[in-house]
C-alpha atoms as a printed R data frame, in Angstrom:
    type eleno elety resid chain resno       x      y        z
1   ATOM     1    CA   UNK     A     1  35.254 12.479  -49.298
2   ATOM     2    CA   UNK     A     2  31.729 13.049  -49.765
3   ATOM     3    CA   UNK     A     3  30.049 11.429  -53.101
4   ATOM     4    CA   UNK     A     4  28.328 12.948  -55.558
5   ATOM     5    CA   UNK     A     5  24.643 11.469  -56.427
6   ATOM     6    CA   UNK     A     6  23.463 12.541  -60.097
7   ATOM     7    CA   UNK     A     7  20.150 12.676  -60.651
8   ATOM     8    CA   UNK     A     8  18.114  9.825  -62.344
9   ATOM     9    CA   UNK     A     9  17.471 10.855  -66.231
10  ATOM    10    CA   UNK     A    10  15.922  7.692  -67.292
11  ATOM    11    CA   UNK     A    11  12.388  8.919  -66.696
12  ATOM    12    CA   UNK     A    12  12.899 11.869  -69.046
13  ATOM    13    CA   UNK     A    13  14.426 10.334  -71.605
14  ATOM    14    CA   UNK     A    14  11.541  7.654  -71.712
15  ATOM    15    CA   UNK     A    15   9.369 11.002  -71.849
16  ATOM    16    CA   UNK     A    16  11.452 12.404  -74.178
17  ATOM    17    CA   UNK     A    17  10.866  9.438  -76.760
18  ATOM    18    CA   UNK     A    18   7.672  9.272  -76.302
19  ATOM    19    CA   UNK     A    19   7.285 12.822  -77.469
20  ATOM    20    CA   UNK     A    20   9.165 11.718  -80.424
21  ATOM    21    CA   UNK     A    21   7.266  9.204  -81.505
22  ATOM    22    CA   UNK     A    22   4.240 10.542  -80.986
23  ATOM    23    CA   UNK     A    23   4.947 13.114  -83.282
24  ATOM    24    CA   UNK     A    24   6.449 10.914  -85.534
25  ATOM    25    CA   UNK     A    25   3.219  9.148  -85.700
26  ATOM    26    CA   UNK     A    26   1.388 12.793  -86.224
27  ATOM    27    CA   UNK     A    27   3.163 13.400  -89.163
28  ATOM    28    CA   UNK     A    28   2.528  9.838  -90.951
29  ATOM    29    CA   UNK     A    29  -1.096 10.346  -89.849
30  ATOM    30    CA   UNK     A    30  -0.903 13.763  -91.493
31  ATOM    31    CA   UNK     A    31   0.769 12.191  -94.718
32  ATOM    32    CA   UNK     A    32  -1.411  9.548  -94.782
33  ATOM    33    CA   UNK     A    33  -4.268 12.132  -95.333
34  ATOM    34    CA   UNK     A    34  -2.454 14.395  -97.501
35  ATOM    35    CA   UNK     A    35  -1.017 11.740 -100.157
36  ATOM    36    CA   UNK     A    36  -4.585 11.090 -101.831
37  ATOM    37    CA   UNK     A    37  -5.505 15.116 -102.436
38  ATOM    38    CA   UNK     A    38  -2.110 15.562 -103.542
39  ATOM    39    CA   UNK     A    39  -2.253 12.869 -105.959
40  ATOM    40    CA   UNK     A    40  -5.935 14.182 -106.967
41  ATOM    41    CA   UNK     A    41  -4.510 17.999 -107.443
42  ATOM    42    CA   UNK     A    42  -1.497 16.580 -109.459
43  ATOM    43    CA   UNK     A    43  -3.396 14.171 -111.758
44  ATOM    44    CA   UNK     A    44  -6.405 16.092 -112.466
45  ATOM    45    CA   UNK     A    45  -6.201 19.775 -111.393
46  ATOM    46    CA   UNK     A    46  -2.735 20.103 -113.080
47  ATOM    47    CA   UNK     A    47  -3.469 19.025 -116.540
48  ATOM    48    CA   UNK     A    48  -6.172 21.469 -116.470
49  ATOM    49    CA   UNK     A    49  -4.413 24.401 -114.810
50  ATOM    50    CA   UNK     A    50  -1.831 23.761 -117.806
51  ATOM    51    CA   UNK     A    51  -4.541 24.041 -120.583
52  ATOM    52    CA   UNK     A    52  -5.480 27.036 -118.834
53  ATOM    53    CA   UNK     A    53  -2.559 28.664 -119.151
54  ATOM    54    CA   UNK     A    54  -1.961 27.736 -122.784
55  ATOM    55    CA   UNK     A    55  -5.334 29.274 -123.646
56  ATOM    56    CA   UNK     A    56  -4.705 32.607 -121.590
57  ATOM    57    CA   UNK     A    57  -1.543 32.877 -123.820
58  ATOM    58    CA   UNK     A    58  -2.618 32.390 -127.434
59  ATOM    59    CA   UNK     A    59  -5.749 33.688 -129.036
60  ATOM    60    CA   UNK     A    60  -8.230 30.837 -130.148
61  ATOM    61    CA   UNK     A    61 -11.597 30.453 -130.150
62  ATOM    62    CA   UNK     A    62 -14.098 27.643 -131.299
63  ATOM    63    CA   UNK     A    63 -14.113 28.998 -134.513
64  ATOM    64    CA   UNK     A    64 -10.666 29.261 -135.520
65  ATOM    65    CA   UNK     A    65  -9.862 25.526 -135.827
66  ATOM    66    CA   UNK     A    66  -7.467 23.395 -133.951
67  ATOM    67    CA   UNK     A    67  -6.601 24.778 -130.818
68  ATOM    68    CA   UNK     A    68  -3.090 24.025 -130.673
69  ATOM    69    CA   UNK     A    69  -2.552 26.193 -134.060
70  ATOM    70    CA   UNK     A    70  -3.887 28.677 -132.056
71  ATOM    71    CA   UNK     A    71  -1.588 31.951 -131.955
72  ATOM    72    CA   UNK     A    72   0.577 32.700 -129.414
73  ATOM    73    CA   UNK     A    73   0.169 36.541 -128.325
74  ATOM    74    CA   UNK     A    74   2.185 36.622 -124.752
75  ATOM    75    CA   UNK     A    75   0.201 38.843 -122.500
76  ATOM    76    CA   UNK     A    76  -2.416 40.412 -124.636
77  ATOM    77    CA   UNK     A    77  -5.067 38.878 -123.404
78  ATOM    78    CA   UNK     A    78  -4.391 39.619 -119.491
79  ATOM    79    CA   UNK     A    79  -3.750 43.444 -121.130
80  ATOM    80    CA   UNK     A    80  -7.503 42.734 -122.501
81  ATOM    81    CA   UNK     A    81  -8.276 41.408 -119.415
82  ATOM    82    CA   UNK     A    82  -7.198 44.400 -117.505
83  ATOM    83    CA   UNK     A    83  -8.466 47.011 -119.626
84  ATOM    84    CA   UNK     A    84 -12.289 45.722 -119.859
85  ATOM    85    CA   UNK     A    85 -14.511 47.913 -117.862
86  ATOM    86    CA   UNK     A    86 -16.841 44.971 -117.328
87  ATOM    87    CA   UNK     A    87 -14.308 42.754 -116.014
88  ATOM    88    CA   UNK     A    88 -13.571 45.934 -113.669
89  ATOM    89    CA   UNK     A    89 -17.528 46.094 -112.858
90  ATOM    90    CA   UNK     A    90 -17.992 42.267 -112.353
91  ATOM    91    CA   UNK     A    91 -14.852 42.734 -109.692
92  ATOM    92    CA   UNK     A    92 -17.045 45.383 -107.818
93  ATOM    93    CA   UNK     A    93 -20.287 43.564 -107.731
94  ATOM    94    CA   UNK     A    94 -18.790 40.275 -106.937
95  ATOM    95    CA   UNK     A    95 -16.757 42.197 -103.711
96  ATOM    96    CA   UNK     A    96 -20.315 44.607 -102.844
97  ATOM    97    CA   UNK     A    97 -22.526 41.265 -103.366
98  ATOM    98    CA   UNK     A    98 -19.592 39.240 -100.759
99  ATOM    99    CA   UNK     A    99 -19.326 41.558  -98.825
100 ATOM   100    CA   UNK     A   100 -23.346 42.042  -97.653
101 ATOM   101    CA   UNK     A   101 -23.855 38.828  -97.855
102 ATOM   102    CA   UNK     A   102 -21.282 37.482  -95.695
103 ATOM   103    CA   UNK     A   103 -22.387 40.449  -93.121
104 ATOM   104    CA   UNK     A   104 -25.872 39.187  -93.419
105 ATOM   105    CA   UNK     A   105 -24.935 35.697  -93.135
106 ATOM   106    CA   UNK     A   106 -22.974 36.529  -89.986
107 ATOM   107    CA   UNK     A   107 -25.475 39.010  -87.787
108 ATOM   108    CA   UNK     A   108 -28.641 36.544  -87.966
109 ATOM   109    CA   UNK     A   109 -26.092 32.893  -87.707
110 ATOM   110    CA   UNK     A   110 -24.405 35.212  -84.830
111 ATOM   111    CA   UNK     A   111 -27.956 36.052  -83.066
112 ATOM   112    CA   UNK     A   112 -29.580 32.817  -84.084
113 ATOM   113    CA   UNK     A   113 -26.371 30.959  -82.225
114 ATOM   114    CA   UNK     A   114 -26.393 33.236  -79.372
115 ATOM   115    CA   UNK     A   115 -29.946 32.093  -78.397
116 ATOM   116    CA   UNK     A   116 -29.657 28.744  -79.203
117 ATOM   117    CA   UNK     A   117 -26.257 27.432  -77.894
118 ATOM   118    CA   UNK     A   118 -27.621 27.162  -74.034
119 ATOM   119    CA   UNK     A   119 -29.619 23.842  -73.907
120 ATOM   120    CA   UNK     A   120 -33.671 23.939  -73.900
121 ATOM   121    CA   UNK     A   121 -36.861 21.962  -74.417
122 ATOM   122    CA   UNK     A   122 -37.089 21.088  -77.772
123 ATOM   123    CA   UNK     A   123 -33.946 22.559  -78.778
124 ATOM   124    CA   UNK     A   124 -33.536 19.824  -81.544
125 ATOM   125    CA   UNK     A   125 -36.661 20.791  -83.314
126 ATOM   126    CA   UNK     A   126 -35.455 24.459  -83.533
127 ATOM   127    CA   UNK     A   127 -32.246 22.847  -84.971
128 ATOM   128    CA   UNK     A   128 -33.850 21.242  -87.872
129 ATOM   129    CA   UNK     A   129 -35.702 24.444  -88.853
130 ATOM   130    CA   UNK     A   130 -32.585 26.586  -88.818
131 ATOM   131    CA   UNK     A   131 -30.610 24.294  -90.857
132 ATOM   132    CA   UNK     A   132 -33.256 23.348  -93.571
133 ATOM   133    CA   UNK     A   133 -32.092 26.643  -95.846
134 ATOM   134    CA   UNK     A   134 -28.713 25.149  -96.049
135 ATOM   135    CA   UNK     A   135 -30.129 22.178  -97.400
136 ATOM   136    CA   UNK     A   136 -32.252 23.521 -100.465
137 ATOM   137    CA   UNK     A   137 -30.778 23.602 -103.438
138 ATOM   138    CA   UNK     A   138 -29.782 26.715 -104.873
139 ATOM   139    CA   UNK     A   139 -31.281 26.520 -107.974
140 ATOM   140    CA   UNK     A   140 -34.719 25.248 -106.458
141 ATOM   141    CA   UNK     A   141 -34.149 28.356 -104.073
142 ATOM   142    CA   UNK     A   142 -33.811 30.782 -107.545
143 ATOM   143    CA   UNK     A   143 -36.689 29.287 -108.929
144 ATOM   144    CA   UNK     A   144 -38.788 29.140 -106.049
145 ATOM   145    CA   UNK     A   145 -37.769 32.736 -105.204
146 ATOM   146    CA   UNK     A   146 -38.870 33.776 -108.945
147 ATOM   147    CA   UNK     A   147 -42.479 32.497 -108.046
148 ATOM   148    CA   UNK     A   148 -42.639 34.664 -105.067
149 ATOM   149    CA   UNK     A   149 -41.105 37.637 -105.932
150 ATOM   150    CA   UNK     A   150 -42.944 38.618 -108.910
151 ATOM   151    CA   UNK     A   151 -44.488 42.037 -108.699
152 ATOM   152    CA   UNK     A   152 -47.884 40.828 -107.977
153 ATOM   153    CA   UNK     A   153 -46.486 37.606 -106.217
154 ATOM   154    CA   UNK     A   154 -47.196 36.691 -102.618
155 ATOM   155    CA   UNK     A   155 -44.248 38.661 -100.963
156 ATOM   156    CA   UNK     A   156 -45.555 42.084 -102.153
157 ATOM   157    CA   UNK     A   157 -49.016 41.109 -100.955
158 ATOM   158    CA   UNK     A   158 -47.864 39.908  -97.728
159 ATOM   159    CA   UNK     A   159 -46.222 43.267  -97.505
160 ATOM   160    CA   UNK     A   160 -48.834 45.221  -98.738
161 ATOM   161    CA   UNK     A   161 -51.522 43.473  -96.114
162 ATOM   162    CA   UNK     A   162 -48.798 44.150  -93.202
163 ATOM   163    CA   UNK     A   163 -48.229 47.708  -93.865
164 ATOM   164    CA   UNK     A   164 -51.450 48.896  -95.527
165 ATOM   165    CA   UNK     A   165 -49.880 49.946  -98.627
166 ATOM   166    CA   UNK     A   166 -49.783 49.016 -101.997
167 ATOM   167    CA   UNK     A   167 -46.565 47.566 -102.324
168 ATOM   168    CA   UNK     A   168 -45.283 46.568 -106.104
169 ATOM   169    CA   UNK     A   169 -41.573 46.592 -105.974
170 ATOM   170    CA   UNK     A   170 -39.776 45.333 -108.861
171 ATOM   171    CA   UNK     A   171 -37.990 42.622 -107.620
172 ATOM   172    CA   UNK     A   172 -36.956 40.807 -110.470
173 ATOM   173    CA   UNK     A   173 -36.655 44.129 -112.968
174 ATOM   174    CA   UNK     A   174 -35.308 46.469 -111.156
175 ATOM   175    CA   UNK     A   175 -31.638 46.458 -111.942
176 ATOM   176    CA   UNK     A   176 -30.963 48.437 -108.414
177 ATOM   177    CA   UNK     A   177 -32.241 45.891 -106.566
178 ATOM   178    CA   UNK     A   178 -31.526 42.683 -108.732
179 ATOM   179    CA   UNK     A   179 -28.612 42.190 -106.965
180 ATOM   180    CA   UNK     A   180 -29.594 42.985 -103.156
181 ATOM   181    CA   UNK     A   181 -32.392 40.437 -104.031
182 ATOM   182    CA   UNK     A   182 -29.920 37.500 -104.960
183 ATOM   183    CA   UNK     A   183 -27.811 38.831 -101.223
184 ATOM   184    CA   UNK     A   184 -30.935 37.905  -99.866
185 ATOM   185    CA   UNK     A   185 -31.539 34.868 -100.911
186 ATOM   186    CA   UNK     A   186 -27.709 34.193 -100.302
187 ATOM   187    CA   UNK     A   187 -28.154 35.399  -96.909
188 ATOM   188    CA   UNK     A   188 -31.755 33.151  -96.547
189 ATOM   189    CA   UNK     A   189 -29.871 30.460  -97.709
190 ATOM   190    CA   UNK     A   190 -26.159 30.623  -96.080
191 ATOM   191    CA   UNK     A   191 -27.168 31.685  -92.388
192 ATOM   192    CA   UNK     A   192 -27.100 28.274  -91.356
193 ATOM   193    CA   UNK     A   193 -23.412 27.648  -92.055
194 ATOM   194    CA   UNK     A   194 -22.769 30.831  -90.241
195 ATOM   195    CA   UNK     A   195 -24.917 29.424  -87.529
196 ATOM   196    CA   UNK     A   196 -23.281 26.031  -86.916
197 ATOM   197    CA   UNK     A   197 -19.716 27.442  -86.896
198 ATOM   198    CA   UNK     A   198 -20.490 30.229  -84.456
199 ATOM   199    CA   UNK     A   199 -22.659 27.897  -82.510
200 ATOM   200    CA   UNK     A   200 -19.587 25.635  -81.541
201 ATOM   201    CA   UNK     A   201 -17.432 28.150  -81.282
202 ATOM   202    CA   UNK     A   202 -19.477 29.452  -78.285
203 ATOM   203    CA   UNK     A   203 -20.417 25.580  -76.886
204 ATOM   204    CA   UNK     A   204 -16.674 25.733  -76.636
205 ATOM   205    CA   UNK     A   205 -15.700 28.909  -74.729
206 ATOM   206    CA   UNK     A   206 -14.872 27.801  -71.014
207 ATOM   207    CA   UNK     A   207 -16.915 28.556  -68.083
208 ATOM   208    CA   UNK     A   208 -14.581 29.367  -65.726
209 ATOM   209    CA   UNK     A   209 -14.085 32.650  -67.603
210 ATOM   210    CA   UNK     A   210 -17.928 33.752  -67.512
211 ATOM   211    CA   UNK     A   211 -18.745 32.496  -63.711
212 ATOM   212    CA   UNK     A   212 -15.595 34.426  -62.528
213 ATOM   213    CA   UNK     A   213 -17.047 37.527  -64.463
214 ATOM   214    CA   UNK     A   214 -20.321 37.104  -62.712
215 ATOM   215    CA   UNK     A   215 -18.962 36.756  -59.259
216 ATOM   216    CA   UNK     A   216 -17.327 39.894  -59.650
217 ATOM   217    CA   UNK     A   217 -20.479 41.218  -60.297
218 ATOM   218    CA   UNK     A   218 -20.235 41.798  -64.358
219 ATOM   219    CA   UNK     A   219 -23.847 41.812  -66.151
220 ATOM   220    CA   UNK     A   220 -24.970 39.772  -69.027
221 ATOM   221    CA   UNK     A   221 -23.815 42.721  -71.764
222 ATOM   222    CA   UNK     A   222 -20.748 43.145  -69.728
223 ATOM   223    CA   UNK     A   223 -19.748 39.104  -70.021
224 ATOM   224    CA   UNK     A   224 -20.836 39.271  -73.729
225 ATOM   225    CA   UNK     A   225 -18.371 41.973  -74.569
226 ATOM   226    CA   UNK     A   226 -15.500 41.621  -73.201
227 ATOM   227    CA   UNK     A   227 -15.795 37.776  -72.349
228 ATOM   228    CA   UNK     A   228 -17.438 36.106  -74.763
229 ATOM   229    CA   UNK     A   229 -16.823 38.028  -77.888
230 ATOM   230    CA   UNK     A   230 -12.888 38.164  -77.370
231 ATOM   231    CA   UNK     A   231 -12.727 34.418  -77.364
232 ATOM   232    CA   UNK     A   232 -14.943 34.572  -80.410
233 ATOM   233    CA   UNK     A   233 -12.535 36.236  -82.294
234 ATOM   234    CA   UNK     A   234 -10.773 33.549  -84.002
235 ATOM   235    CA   UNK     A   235 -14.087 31.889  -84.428
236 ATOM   236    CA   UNK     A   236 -15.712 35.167  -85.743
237 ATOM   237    CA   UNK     A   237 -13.238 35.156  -88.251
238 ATOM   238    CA   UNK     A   238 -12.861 31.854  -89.561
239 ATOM   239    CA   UNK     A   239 -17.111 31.884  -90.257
240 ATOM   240    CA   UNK     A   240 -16.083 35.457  -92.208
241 ATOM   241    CA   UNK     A   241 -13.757 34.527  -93.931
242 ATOM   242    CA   UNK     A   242 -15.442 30.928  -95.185
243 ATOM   243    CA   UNK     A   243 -18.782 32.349  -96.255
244 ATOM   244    CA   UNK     A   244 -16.793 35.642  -97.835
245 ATOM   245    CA   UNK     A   245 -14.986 33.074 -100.150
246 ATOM   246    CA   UNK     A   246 -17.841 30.961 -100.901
247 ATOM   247    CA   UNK     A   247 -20.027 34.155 -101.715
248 ATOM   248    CA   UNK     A   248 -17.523 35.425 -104.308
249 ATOM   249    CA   UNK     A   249 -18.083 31.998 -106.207
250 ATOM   250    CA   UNK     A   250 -21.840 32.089 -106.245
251 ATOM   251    CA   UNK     A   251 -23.518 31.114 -109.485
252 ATOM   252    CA   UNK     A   252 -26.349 29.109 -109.852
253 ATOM   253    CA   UNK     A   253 -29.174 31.431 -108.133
254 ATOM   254    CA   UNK     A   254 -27.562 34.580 -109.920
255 ATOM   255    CA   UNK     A   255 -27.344 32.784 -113.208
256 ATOM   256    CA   UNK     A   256 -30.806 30.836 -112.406
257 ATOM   257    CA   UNK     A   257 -33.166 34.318 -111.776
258 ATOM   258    CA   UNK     A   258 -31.024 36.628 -113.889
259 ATOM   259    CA   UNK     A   259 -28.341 35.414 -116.045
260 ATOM   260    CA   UNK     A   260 -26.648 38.857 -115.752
261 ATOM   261    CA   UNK     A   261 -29.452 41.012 -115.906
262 ATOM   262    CA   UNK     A   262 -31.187 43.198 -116.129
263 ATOM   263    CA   UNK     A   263 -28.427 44.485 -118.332
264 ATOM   264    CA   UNK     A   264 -25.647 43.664 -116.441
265 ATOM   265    CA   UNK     A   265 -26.655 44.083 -113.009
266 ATOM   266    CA   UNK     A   266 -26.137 41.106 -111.781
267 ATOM   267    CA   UNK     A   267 -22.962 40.541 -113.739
268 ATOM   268    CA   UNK     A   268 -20.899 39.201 -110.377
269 ATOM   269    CA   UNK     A   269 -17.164 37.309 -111.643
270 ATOM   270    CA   UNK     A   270 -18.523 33.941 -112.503
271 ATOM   271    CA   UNK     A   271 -21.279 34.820 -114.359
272 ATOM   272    CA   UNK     A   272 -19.087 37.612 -116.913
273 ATOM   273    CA   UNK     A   273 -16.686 34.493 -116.900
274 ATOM   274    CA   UNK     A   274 -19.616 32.202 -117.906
275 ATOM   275    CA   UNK     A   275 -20.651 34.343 -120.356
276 ATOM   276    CA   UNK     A   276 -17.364 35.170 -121.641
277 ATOM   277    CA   UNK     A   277 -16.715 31.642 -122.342
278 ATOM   278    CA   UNK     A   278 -19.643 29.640 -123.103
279 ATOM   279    CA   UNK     A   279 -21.932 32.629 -124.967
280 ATOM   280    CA   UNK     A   280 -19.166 34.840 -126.499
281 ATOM   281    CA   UNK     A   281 -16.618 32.102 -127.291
282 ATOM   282    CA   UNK     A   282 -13.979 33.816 -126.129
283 ATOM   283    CA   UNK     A   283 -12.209 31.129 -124.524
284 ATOM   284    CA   UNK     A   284  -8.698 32.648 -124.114
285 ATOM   285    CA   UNK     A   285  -9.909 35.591 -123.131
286 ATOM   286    CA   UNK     A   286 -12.399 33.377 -120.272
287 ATOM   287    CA   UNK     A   287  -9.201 31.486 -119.092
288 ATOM   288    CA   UNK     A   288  -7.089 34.469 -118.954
289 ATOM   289    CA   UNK     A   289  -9.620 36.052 -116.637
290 ATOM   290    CA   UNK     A   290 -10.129 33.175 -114.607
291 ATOM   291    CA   UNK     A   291  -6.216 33.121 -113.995
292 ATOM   292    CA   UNK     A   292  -6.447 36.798 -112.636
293 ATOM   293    CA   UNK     A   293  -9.257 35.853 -110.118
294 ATOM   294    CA   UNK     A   294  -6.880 32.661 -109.311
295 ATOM   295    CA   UNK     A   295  -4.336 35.114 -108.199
296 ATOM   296    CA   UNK     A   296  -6.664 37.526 -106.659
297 ATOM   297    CA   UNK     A   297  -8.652 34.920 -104.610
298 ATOM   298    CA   UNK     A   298  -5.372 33.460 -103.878
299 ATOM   299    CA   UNK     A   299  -4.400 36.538 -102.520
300 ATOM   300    CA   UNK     A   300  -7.150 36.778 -100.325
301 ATOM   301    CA   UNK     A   301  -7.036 33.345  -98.594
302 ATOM   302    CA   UNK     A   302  -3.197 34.368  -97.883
303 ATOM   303    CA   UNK     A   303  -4.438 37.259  -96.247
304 ATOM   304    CA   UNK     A   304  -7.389 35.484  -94.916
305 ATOM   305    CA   UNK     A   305  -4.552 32.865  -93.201
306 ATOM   306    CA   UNK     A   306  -2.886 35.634  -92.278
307 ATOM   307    CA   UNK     A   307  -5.375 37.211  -89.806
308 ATOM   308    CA   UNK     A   308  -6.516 33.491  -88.478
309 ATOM   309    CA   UNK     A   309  -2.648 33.186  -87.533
310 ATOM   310    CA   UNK     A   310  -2.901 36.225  -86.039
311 ATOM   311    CA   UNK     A   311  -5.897 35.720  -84.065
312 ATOM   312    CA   UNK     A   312  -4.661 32.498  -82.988
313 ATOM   313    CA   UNK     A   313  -1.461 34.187  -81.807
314 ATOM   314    CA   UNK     A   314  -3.432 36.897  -79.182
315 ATOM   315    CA   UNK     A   315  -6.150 34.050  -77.828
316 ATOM   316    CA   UNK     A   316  -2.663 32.019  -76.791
317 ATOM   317    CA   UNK     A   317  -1.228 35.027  -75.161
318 ATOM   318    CA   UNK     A   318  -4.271 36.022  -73.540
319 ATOM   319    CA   UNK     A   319  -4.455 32.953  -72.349
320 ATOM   320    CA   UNK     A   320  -1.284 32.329  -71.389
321 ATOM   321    CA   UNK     A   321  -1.577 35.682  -69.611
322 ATOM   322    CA   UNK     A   322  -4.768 34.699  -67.318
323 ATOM   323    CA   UNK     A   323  -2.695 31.490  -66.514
324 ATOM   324    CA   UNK     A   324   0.201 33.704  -65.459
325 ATOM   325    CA   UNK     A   325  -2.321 35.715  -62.935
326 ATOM   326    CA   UNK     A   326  -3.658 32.631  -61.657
327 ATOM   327    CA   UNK     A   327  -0.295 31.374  -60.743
């Protein structure tokens, strides 16, 4: 009778519990971080989300007395909110002044990355300068930008010496290019986030990828576009996506150079919000707006998730695909 030998399991089951507990351990680590900004959200964020909400449903302002006598009108004021053609405008110029910005932002951080992330003499030097605009403070950037940009200020003589013309734009009048002008700063002074973000993302793409391409033969454009660039996706899209978000919240350099004008030009979300609040009085109708550009802005980081899910999703099976090949 011939015996049977099973096979020895203690190995993976000493495996197996070490997987376990390592991941135990991964989520108390992640708890461990989450506890405190939970606890800030819920003791500070809440109480204030709450008065919020209690404003955006009864009509009070600072001249009607105590404000929890205030009247309680349901959804008026989001019908208010939705019928004001400003509000409407201030959505449009808020997206327009995003969206150029953010593209802006991302073509020079993109090329500036590009030809910095292989190592050179005196690459830290080149560092510094590229970062610095990140560093200024936006309002010193508004103000400084106000000295320069003044029709007979030093940018429209520079320009005027370059080209031989006599260039006097408007800068600062015009309200068809008040806004473009605050992109530009935006862009002057956001490139460098776009920059760092895009600069690891390519110190991280592997090499084994690129010096395959060129043994077959591909050239430089060849391993940029479909070598590079396709592991830059999820990259590409994360340093979108950030500066997008933190372009529709932009304030102090629109508020510092124009404070909404000329007219309402430069009206972008926060400022008709500021204004709605803190110059009109209109606080219910202020927190009732703010609420709907909650939800909206809410929206878009959803979608925003979304696509970085997605992204994620077709690097893995790409790369699970080259692995396949390999094998």
């Amino acid at each position: 009778m011939t015996a049977v030998t099973l096979p020895t399991t203690g190995g993976s089951v000493r495996a197996s519990a070490r997987t376990v507990s390592r991941q135990r351990a991964i989520r108390r680590f992640k708890l461990v971080l989450m506890t405190p900004l939970i606890a800030l959200f819920l003791g500070l964020l809440t109480p204030v989300l709450l008065l919020q909400l209690y404003f955006s449903f009864h009509e009070w302002t600072v001249y009607l007395g105590s404000w929890w006598d205030a009247e309680f009108v349901g959804f008026d004021m989001f019908a208010n909110v939705f019928t004001d053609p400003r509000f409407g405008w201030a959505i449009v110029r808020s997206l327009a002044f995003a969206a150029g910005s953010t593209i802006g932002c991302f073509l020079f951080g993109f090329l500036l990355a590009y030809l910095m992330y292989r190592p050179f003499r005196g690459q830290a030097i080149y560092y510094i300068i590229f970062i610095l605009p990140m560093l200024t403070v936006p309002v010193v950037v508004a103000y400084t930008a106000e000295m320069l940009l003044y029709r007979n200020g030093p940018i429209n003589d520079l320009i005027s010496v370059l080209t031989g013309t006599n260039f006097q734009v408007a800068w600062l009048s015009n309200p068809h290019l008040a806004l473009a002008t605050v992109a530009l700063l935006e862009i002057w002074n956001w490139t460098p986030f776009s920059f760092i973000i895009l600069l690891a993302g390519l110190a991280a793409i592997p090499k084994e990828p690129i010096e395959a391409a060129e043994i077959l033969g591909a050239s430089k454009w060849q391993i940029f576009w479909h070598v590079q660039l396709p592991l830059l996706r999820p990259v590409i899209l994360l340093a979108l996506i950030l500066r997008f978000l933190e372009a529709m919240a932009e304030f102090p350099k629109t508020w510092a150079l124009f404070q909404g004008g000329p007219g309402t030009a430069t009206e972008t979300l926060p400022i008709y919000i500021f204004i709605t609040t803190w110059q009109y009085f209109q606080i219910s109708k202020g927190a009732a707006m703010s609420y709907v550009v909650m939800v909206m802005m809410v929206g878009i980081v959803l979608f925003a998730i979304h696509m970085l899910r997605r992204e994620k999703r077709s690097l893995d099976v790409m790369y699970g695909t080259a692995a396949g090949n390999l094998e």
